[in-house]
C-alpha positions as CSV (number, residue, x, y, z in Angstrom):
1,X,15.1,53.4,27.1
2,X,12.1,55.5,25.8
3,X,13.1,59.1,24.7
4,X,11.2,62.3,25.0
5,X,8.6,62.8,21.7
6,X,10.9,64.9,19.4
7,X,9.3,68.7,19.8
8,X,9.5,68.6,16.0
9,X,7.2,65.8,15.5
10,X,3.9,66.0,13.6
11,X,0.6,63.7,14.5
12,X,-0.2,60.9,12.1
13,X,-1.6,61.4,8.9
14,X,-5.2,59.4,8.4
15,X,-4.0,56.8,5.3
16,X,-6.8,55.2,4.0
17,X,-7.0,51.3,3.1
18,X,-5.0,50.6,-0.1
19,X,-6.7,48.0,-1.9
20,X,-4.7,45.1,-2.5
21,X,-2.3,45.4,0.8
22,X,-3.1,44.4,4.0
23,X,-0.8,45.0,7.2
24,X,-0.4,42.8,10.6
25,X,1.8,43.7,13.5
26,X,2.9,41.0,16.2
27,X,5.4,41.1,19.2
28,X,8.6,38.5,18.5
29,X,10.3,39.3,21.2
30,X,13.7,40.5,19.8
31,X,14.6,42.2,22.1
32,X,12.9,42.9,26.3
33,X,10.1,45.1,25.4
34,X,6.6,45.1,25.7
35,X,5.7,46.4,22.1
36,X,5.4,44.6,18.6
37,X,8.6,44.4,17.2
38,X,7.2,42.0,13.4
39,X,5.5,43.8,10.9
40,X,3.9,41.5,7.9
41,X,2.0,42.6,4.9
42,X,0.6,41.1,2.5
43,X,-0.2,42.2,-1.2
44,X,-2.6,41.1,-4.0
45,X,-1.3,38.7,-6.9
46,X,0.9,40.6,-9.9
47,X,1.9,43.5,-7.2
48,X,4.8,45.7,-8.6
49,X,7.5,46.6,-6.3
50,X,10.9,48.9,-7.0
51,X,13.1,49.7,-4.3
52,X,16.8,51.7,-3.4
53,X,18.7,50.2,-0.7
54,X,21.6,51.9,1.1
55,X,25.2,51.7,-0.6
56,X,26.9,50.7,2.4
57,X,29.5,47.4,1.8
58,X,28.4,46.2,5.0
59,X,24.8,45.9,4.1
60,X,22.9,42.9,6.1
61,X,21.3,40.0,4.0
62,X,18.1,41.7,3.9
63,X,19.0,43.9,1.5
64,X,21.6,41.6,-0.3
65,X,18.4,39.3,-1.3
66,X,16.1,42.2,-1.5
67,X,18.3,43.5,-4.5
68,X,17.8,40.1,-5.9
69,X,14.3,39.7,-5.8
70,X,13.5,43.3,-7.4
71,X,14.9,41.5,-10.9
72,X,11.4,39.4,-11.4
73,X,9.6,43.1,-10.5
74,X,6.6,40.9,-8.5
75,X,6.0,40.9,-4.3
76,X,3.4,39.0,-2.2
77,X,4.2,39.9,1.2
78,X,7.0,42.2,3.2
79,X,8.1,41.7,6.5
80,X,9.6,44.3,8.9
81,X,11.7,42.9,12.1
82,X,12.7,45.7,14.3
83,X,15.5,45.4,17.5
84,X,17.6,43.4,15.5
85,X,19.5,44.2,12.2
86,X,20.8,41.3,11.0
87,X,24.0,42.9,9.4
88,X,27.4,41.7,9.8
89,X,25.9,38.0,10.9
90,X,27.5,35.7,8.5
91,X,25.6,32.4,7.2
92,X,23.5,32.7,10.3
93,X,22.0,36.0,9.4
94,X,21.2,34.6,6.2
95,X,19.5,31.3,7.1
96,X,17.4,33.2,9.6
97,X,16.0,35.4,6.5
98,X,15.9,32.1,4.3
99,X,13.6,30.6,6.9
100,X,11.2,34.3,6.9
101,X,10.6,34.0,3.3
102,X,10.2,30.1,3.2
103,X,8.0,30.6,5.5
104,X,5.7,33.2,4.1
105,X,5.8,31.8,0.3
106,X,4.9,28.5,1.7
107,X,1.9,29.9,3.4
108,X,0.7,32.4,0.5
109,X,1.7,29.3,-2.1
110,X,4.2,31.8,-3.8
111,X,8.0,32.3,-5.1
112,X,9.9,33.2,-2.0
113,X,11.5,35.6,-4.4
114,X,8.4,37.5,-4.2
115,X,8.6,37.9,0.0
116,X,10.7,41.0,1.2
117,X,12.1,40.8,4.1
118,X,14.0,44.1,6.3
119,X,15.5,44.2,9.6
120,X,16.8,47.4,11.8
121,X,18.3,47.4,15.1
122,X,21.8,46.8,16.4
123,X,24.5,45.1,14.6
124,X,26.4,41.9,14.6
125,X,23.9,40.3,16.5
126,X,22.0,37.3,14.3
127,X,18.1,37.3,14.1
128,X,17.1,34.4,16.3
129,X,15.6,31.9,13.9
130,X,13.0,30.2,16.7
131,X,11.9,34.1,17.3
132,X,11.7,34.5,14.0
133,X,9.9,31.3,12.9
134,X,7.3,31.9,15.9
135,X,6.5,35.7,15.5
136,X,5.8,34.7,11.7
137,X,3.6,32.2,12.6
138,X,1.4,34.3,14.7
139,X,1.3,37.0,11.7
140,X,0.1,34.4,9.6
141,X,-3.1,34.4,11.8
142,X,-3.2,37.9,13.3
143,X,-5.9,40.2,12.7
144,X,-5.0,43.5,10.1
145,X,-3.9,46.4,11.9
146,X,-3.9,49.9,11.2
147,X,-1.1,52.0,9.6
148,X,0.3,53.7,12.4
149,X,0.5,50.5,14.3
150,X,2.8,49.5,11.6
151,X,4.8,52.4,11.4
152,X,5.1,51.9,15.4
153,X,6.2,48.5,14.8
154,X,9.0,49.2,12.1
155,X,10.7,51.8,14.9
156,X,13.5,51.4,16.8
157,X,15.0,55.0,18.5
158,X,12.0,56.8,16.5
159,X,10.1,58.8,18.9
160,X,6.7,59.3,17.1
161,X,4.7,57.0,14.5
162,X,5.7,58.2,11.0
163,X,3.6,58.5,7.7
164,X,2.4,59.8,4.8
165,X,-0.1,60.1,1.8
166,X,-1.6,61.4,-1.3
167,X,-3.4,60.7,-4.3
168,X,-3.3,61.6,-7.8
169,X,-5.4,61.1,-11.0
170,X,-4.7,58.8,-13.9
171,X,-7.2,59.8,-16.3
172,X,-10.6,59.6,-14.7
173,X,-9.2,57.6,-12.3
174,X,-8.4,58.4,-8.6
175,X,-5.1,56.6,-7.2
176,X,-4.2,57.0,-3.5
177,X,-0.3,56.6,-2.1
178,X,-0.1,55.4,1.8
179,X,3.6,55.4,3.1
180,X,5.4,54.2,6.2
181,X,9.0,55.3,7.6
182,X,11.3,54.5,10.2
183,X,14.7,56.1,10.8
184,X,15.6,58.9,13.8
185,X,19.8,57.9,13.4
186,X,22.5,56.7,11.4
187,X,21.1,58.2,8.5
188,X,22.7,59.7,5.4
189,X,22.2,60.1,1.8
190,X,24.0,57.1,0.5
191,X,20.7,56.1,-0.4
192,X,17.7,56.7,1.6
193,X,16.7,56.5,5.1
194,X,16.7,53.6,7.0
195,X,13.2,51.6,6.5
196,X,10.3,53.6,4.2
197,X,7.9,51.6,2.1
198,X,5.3,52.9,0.0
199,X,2.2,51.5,-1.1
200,X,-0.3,52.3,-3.7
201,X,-3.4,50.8,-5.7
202,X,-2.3,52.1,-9.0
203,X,-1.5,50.3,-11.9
204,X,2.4,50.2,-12.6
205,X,4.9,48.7,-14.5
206,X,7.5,47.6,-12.3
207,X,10.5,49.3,-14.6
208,X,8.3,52.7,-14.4
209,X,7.7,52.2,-10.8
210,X,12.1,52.4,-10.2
211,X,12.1,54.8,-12.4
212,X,9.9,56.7,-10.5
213,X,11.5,56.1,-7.0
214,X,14.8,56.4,-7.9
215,X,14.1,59.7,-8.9
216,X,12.2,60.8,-6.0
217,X,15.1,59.3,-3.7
218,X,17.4,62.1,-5.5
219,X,16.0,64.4,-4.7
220,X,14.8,63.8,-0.9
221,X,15.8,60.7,0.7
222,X,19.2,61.7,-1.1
223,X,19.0,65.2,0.5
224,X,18.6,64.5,4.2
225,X,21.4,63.8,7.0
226,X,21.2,63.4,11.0
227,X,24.7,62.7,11.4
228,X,26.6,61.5,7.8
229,X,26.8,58.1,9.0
230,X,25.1,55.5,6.4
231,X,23.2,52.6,8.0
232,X,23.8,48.6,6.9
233,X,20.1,48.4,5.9
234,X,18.7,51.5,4.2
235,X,15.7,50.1,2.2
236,X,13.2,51.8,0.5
237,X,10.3,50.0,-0.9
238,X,7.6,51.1,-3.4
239,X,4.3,48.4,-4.3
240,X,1.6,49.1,-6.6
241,X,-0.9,46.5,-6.7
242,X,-2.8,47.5,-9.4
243,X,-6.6,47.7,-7.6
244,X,-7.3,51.4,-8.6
245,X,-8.2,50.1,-12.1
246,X,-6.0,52.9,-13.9
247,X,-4.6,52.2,-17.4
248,X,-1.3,50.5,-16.3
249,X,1.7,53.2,-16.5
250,X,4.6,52.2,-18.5
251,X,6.6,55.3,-18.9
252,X,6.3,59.3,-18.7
253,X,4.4,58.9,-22.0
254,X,1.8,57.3,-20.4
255,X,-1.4,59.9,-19.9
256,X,-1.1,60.3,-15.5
257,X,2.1,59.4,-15.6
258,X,3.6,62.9,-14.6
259,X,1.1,63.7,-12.3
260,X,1.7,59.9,-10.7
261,X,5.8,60.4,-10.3
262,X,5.1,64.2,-8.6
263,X,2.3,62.5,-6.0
264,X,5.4,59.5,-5.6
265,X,8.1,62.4,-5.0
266,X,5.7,64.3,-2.6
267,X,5.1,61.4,-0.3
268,X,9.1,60.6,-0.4
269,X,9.8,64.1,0.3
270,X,7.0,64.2,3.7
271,X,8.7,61.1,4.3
272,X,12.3,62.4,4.6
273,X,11.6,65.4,6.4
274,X,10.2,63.3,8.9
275,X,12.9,61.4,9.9
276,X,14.8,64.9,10.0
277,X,12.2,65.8,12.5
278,X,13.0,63.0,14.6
279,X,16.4,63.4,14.3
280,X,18.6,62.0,17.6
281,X,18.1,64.9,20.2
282,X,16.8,67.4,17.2
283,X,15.7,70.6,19.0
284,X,15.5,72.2,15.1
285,X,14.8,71.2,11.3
286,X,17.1,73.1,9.1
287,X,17.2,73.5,5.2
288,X,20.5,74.2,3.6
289,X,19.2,76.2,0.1
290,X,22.6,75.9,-2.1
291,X,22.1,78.5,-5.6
292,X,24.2,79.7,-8.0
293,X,26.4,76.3,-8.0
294,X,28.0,74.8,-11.3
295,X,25.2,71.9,-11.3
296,X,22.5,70.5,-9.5
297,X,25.2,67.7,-8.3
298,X,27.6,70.2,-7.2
299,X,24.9,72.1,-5.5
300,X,23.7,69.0,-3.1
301,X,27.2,68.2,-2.2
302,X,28.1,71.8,-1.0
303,X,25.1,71.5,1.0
304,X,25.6,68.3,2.6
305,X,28.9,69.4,3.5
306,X,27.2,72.4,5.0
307,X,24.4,69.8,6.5
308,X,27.2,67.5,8.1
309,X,29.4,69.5,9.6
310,X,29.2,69.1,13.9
311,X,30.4,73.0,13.8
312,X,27.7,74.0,11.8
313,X,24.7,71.9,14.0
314,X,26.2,72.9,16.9
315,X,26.2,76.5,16.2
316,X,22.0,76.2,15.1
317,X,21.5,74.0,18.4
318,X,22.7,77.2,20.2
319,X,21.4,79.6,17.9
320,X,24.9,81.3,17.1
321,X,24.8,83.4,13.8
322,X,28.1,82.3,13.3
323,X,28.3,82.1,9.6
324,X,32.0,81.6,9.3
325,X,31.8,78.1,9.7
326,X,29.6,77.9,6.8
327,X,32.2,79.7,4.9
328,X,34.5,76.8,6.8
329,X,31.8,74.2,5.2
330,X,31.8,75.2,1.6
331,X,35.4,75.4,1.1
332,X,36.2,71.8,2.1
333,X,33.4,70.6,0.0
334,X,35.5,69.7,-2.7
335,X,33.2,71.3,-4.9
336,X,33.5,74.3,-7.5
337,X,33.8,77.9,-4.9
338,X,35.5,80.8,-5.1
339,X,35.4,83.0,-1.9
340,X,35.0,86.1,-3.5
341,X,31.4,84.9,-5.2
342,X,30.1,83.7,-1.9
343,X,27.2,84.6,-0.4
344,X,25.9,83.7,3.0
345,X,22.4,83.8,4.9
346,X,20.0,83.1,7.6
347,X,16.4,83.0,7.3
348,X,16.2,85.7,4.6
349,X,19.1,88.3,5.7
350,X,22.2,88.1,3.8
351,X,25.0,88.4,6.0
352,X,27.7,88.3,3.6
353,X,27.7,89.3,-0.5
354,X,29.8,88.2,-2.8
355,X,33.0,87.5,-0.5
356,X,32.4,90.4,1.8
357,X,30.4,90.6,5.3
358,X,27.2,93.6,4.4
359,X,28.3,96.7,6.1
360,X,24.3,96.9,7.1
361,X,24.2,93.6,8.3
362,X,21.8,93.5,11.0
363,X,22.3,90.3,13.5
364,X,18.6,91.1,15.5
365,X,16.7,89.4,12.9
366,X,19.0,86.3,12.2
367,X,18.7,85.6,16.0
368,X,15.3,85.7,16.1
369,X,15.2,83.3,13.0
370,X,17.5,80.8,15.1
371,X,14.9,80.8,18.2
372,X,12.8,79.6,16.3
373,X,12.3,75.6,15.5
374,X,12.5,75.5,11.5
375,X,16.2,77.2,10.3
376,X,17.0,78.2,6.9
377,X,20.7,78.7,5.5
378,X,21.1,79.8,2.5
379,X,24.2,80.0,0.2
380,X,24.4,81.5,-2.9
381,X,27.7,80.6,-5.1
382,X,27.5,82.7,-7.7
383,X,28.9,80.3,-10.5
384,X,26.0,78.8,-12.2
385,X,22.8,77.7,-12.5
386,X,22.8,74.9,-10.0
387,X,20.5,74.3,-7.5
388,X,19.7,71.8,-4.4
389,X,18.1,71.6,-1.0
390,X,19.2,69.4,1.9
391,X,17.4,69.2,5.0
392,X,19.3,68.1,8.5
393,X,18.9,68.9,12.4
394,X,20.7,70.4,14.6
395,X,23.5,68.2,17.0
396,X,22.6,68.5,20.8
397,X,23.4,66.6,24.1
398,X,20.5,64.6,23.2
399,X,22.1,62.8,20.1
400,X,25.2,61.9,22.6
401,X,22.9,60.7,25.4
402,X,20.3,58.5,22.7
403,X,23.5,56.7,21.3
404,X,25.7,56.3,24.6
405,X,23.1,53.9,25.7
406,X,21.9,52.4,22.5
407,X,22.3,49.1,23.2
408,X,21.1,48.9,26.8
């Protein structure tokens, strides 16, 4: 069932061609719709990928081999089924992905370590091998497509096409960053985000290239939740084939490298506030500013607890200044609080100091914050130094009615 176009969406960002990748969308047929559900790229030779995959036990096959196959650092080709998540399928599930990567290698005449495969959708249900095996045929042939095409192939519950990019210069010169993301549910930060893969031209080692993405997923993919609950197939994927012509980056000492690991955080960070903006049923993007915490670590968990809790979103959805259950939110955190430091606002106006609601605490202007689409909340400790944001949406009637009919 097709859902509304989330009222927090934003259009499609123009990516340009990346040289050295090439995208194709084609319709398998996994499950009764009339849209391409197989997305297939291809990259260059001596393509670098990294990646972060969710940390859920149950994790499908895809990202069991896709762990595996980041060891030798090199990818050819990626492939993206949607409808159909291939988790919790037993041997089946992992033939089906066998045959996808045979498949491809055979055809490009490379290690099928090098082909990535991902899958998203519902669970416990195996990926039909003959769907499989045909939709990758007819990639093989397919003309390229553009990126938003992919990004609409790679959704599931998504209700707009999202992307990203940016650019960056190593030395003289100019590298460009095109990214893809899928994910609207069943997303926490036990990792990323459901599906996001990044691609770029620049030349990069592949060790510098994790290095680089793991870092940026701390500090956004690893700051966002819809609603806590970790999906079987978070992946994140980063490729750099090389094409820009830079001098390859090996490490932070390497001249662009600083300037190449902020453009890779900014395109993770558009990314994840994107799939907050799609959230299931979101009617508002809210940022959770956590200060004053004993560390940076401390700080994210205090606001994730903030972030997560159903009193909390509900309370936003219905634009109730009720910040005692943020008080409610801190002190189960588990984290370093004392109630007589903490300080509590909306949008700019402290409501509470230092343990203690402001005697001139005026609600008018915390209302007309909540009307509004894009919330802030912001806690100050008053222990330390530590610092974090974590973005989230609000929890409406929408989130109930996407998920009560998920499968139909």
């Amino acid at each position: 069932m097709a859902h509304p176009v989330s009222p927090l969406a934003s259009p499609f960002p123009a990516i340009p061609e990346i040289a050295g990748v090439t995208p194709y969308v084609v319709r398998a047929g996994y499950k009764d719709w009339g849209r391409c559900d197989l997305t297939y790229v291809t990259f260059e030779e001596g393509t670098a990928v990294a990646g972060v995959f969710t940390r859920n036990l149950c994790c499908s096959t895809e990202v069991e081999l896709g762990r595996q196959n980041l060891a030798q650092g090199r990818a050819r080709a990626l492939v993206v089924n949607a409808g159909n998540s291939n988790a919790f399928t037993g041997y089946r599930g992992r033939e089906a992905v066998e045959q996808i990567m045979d498949q491809v290698a055979a055809h490009l005449d490379c290690p099928r370590e090098q082909v990535f495969v991902s899958s998203t959708g519902v669970i416990g249900v195996p990926l039909p091998k003959d769907k499989a095996r045909e939709g990758v045929a007819n990639a093989l042939t397919a003309a390229p497509c553009s990126w938003e095409d992919a990004a609409n192939t790679i959704a599931t519950t998504d209700t707009f096409a999202k992307g990203a990019t940016a650019t960056a210069m190593i030395g003289d010169v100019r590298i460009t960053i095109g990214a893809i993301i899928k994910g609207s549910g069943m997303v926490a930060p036990d990792m990323a985000t459901m599906l996001g893969y990044l691609f770029t031209d620049a030349a990069v080692e592949p060790a510098f290239l994790q290095q680089c993405l793991s870092e940026a997923n701390a500090r956004t993919f690893s700051c966002i939740t819809v609603d806590s609950d970790t999906s079987t197939s978070d992946t994140v994927l980063a490729f750099a084939t090389g094409r820009a012509g830079n001098a390859p980056l090996a490490s932070f000492d390497s001249p662009g490298a600083d300037a190449f690991a902020a453009a890779i955080h900014d395109v993770c960070r558009q990314l994840a506030h994107l799939v907050v903006r799609d959230g299931e049923g979101a009617q508002k993007f809210i940022a959770v500013a956590v200060s004053g915490a004993v560390s940076d670590e401390s700080a994210r968990k205090v606001g994730l607890a903030i972030a997560n809790s159903p009193l909390v979103k509900t309370a936003i959805a219905g634009e109730d200044a009720n910040w005692g259950r943020v008080v409610m939110a801190v002190g189960k955190a588990g984290e370093p609080a004392d109630r007589d430091r903490l300080s509590i606002g909306f949008g700019g106006t402290w409501a509470a100091r230092e343990g203690l609601p402001l005697a001139t605490y005026d609600e008018a202007p915390v209302a007309a914050h909540l009307k509004g689409r894009d919330i802030t909340i912001e806690v100050d400790l008053g222990l330390g130094e530590g610092r974090a944001t974590v973005w989230t949406c609000d929890l409406t009637h929408g989130y109930i009615s996407i998920n009560a009919d998920y499968r139909s």
